[in-house]
ZALOLUM-873061 format. One record per residue (C-alpha): residue number from 1; residue in three letters; x, y, z. Coordinates in nm, 3 decimals, always signed. Example, Ala and Ser with C-alpha at 12.3 -4.5 7.8 and 13.67 -1.06 7.14 Angstrom:
REM residues 2
{num->1 residuo->ALA east->+1.230 north->-0.450 up->+0.780}
{num->2 residuo->SER east->+1.367 north->-0.106 up->+0.714}
//
This chain:
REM residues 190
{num->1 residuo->UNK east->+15.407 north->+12.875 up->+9.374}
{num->2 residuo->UNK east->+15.532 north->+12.543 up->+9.272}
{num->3 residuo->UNK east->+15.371 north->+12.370 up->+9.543}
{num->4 residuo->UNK east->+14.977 north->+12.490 up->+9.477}
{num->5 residuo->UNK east->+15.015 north->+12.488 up->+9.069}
{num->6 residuo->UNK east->+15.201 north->+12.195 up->+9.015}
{num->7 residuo->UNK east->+15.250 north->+11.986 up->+9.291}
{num->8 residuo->UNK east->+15.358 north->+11.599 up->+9.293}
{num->9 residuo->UNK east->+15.152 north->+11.367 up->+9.131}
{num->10 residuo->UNK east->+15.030 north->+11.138 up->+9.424}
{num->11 residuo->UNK east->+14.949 north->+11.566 up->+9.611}
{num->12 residuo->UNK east->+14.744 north->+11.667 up->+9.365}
{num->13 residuo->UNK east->+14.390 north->+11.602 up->+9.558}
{num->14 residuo->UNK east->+14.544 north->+11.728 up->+9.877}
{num->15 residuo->UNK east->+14.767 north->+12.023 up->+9.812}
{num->16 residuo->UNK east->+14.680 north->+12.185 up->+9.473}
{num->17 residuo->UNK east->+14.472 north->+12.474 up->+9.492}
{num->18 residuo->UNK east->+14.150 north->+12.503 up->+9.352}
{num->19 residuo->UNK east->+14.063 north->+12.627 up->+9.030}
{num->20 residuo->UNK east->+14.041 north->+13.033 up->+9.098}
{num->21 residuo->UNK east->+14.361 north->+13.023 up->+9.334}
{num->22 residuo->UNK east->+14.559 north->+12.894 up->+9.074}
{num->23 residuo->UNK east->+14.429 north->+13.156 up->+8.817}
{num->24 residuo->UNK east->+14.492 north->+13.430 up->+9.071}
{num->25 residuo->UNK east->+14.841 north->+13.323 up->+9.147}
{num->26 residuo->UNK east->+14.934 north->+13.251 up->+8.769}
{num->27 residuo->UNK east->+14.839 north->+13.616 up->+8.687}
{num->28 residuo->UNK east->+15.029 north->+13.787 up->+9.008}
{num->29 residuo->UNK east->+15.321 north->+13.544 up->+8.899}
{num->30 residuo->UNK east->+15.295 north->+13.702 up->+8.524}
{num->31 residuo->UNK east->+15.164 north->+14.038 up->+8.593}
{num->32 residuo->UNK east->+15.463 north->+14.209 up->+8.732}
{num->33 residuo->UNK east->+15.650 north->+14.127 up->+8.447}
{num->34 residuo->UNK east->+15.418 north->+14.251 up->+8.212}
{num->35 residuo->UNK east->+15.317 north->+14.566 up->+8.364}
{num->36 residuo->UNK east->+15.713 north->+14.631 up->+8.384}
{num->37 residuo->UNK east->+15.703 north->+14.638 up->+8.048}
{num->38 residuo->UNK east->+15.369 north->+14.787 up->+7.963}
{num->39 residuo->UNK east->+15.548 north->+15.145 up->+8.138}
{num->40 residuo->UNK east->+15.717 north->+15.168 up->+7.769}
{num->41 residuo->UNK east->+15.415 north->+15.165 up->+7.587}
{num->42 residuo->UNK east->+15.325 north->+15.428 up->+7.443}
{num->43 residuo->UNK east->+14.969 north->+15.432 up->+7.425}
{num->44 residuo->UNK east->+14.965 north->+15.366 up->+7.821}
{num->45 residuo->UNK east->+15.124 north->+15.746 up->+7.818}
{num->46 residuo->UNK east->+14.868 north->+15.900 up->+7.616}
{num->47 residuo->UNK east->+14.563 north->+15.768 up->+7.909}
{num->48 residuo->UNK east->+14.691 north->+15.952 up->+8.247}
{num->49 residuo->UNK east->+14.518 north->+15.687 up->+8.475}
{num->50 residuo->UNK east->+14.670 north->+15.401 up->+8.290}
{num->51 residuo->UNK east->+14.993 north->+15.330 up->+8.508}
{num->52 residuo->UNK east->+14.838 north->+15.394 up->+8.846}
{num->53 residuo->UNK east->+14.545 north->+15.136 up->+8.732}
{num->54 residuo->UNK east->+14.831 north->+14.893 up->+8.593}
{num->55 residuo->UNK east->+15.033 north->+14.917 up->+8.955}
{num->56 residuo->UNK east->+14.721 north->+14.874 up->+9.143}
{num->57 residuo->UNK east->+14.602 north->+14.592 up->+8.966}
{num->58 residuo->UNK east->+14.966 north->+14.416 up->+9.029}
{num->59 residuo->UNK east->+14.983 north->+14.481 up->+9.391}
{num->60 residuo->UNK east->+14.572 north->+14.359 up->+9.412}
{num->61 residuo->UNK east->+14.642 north->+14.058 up->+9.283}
{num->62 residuo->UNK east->+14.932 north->+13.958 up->+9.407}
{num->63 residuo->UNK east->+14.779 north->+14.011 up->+9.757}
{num->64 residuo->UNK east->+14.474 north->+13.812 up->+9.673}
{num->65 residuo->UNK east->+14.750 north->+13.531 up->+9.589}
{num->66 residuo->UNK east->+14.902 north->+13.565 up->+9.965}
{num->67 residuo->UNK east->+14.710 north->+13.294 up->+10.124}
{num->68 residuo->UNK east->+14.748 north->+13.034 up->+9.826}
{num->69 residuo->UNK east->+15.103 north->+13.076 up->+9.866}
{num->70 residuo->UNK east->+15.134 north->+13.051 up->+10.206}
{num->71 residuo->UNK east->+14.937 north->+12.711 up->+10.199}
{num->72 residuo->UNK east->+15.219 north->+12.645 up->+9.901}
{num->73 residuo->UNK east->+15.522 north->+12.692 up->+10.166}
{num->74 residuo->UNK east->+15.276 north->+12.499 up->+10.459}
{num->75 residuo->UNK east->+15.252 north->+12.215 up->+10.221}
{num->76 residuo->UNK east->+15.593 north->+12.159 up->+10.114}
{num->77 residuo->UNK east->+15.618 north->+12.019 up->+10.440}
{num->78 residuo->UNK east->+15.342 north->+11.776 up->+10.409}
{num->79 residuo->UNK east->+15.528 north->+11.698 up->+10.091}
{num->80 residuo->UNK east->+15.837 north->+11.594 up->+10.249}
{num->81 residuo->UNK east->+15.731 north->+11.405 up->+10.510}
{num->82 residuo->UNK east->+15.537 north->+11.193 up->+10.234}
{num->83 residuo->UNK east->+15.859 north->+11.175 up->+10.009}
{num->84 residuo->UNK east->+16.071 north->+11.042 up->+10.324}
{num->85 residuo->UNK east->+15.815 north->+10.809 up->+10.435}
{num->86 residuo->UNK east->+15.727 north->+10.662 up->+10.105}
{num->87 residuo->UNK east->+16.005 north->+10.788 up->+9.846}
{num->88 residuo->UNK east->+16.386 north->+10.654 up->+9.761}
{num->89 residuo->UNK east->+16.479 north->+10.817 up->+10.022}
{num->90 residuo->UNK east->+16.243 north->+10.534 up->+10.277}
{num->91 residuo->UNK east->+16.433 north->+10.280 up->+10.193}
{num->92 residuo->UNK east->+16.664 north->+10.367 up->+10.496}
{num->93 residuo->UNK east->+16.636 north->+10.339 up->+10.819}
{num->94 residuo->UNK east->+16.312 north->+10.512 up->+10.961}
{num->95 residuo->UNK east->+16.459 north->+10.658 up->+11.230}
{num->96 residuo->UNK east->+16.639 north->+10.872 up->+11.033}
{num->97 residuo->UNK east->+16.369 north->+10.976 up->+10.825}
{num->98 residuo->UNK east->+16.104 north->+11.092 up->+11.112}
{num->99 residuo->UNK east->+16.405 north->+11.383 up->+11.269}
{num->100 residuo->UNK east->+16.445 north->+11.532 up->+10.907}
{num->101 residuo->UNK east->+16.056 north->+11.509 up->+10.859}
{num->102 residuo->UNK east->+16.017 north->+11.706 up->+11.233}
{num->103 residuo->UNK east->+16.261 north->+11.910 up->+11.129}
{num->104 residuo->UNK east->+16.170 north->+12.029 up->+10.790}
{num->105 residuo->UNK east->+15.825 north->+12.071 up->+10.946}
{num->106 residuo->UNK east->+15.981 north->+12.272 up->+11.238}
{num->107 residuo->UNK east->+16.135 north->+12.507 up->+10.978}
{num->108 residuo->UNK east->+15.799 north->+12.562 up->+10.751}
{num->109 residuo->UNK east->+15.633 north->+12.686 up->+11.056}
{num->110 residuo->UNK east->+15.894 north->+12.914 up->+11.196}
{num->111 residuo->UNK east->+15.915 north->+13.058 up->+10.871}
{num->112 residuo->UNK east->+15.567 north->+13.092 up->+10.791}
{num->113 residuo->UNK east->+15.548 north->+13.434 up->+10.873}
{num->114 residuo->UNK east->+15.866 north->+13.555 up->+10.677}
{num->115 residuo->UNK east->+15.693 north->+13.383 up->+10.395}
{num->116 residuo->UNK east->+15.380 north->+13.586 up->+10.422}
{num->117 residuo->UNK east->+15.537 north->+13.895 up->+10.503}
{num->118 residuo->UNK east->+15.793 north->+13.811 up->+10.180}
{num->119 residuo->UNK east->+15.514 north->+13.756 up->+9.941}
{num->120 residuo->UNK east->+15.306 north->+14.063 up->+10.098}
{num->121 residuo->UNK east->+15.514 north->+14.346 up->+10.117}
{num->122 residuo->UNK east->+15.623 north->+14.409 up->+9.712}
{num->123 residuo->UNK east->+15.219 north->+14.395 up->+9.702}
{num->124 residuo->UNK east->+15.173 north->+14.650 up->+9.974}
{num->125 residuo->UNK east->+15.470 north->+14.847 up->+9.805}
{num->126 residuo->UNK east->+15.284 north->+14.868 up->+9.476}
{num->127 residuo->UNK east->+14.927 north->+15.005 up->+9.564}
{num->128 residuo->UNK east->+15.142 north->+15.241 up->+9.778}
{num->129 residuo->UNK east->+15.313 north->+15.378 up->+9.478}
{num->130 residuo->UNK east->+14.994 north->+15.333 up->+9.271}
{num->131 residuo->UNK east->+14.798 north->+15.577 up->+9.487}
{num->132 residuo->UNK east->+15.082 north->+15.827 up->+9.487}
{num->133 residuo->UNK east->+15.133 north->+15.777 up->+9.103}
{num->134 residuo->UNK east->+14.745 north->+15.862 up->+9.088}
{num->135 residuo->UNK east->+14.698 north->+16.122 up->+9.366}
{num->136 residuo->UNK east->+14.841 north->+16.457 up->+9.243}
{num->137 residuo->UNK east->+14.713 north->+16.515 up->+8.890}
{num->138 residuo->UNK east->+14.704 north->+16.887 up->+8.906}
{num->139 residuo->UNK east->+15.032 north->+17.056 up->+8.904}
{num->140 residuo->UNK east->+15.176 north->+17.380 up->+9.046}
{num->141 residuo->UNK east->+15.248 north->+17.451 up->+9.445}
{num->142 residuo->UNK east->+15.004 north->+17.418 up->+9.711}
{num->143 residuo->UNK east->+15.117 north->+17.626 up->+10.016}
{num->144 residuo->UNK east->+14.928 north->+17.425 up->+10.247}
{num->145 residuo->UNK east->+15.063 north->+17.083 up->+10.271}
{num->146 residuo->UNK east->+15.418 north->+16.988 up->+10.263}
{num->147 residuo->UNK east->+15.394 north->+16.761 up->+9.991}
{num->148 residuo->UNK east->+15.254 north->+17.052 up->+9.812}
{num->149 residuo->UNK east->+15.601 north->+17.265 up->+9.845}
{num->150 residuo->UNK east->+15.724 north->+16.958 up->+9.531}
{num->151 residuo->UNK east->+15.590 north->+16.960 up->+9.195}
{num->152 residuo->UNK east->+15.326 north->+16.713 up->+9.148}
{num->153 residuo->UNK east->+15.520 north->+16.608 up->+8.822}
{num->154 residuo->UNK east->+15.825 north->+16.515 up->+9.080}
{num->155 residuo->UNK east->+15.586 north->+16.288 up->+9.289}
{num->156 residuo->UNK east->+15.457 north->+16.180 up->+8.914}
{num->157 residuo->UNK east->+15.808 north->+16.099 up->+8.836}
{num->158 residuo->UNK east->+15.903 north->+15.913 up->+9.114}
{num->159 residuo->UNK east->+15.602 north->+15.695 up->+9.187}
{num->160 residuo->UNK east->+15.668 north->+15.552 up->+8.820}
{num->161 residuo->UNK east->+15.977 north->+15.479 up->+8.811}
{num->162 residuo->UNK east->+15.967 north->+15.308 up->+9.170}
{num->163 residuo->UNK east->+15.672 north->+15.126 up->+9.069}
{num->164 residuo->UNK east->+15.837 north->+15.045 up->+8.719}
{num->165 residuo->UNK east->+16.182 north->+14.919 up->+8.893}
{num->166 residuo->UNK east->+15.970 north->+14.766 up->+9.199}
{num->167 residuo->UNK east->+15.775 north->+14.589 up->+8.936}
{num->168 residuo->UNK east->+16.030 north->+14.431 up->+8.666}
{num->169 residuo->UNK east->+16.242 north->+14.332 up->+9.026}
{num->170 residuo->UNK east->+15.972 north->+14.130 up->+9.158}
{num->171 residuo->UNK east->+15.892 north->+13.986 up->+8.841}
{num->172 residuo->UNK east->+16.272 north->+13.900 up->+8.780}
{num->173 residuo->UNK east->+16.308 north->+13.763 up->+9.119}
{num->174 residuo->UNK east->+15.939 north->+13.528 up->+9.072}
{num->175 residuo->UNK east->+16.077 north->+13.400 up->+8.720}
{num->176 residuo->UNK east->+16.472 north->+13.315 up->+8.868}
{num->177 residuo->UNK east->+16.250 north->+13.157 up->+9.201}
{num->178 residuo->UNK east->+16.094 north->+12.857 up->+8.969}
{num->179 residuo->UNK east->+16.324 north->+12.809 up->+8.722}
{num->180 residuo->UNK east->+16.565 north->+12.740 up->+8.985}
{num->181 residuo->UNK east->+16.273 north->+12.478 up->+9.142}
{num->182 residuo->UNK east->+16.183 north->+12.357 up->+8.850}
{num->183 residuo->UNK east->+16.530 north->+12.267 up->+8.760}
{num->184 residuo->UNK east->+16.582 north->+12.136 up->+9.116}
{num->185 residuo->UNK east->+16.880 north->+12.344 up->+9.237}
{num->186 residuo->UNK east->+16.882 north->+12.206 up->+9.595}
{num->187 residuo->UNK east->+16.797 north->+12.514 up->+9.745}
{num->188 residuo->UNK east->+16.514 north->+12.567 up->+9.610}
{num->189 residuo->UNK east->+16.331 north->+12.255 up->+9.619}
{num->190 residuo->UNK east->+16.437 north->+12.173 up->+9.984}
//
């Protein structure tokens, strides 16, 4: 996230996404959040379609910002091999600098696809629970189906609250994520 909205000064023209991206990926980094706590409100339980519109709207965007931050993670490597070529850190000896620059780019592609399928699946997970929050609207039994032997106030019930918790978790986890690389905990900006 870091990395496409605000990345180093001397990256911007290389690595920062364009205009639109960043939009997108501001509002899937704010929209979890929000939507966690729009569930309380109570004029989103006087419109029925309200909460399944609010989860699908989440998960939409937040796949939509999938490929911006995948570029992110692809260019922090790009960014360190700049900041150990040219940085403090250049001052050494060079031949230390080029293994740790093969190496952090080693590690940014073998992880690429955790980091896709990481910023993916709570996406995937909310539409999921958005259609089932939407689907059964009438209630009673339906004899047919075996998801018609529950209430459709239990599938109701459920969808909600998993896309409520599944929501204010991801948005938890996306605010603690850049604080922690803003502040520059080493773990987090490495």
């Amino acid at each position: 996230y870091l990395a496409v909205t605000a990345p180093p000064r001397w990256s911007s023209k290389i690595v920062r996404a364009s205009f639109p991206n960043r939009i997108i990926a501001h509002v899937a980094f704010a929209s979890p959040s929000l939507a966690c706590a729009a569930f309380f409100s109570p004029e989103l339980r006087e419109v029925s379609c309200a909460r399944p519109v609010l989860l699908l709207a989440v998960g939409l965007f937040t796949l939509l910002s999938v490929p911006t931050l995948v570029q992110g993670h692809l260019n922090g490597a790009l960014i360190t091999w700049y900041e150990l070529k040219n940085g403090e850190l250049a001052r050494g000896d060079g031949a230390n600098t080029r293994p740790a620059a093969r190496s952090k780019a080693d590690v940014t592609i073998h992880v690429v696809a955790k980091v896709a399928v990481q910023a993916a699946s709570p996406a995937c997970l909310l539409v999921c629970l958005a259609c089932l929050l939407g689907s059964k609207r009438v209630d009673g039994f339906d004899d047919d189906s075996l998801t018609g032997m529950i209430p459709a106030v239990c599938w109701r019930t459920v969808a909600g609250y998993l896309g409520w918790w599944s929501c204010g978790v991801w948005g938890l986890f996306i605010t603690a994520g850049v604080v922690l690389g803003r502040t520059g905990v080493p773990g987090f900006t490495q």
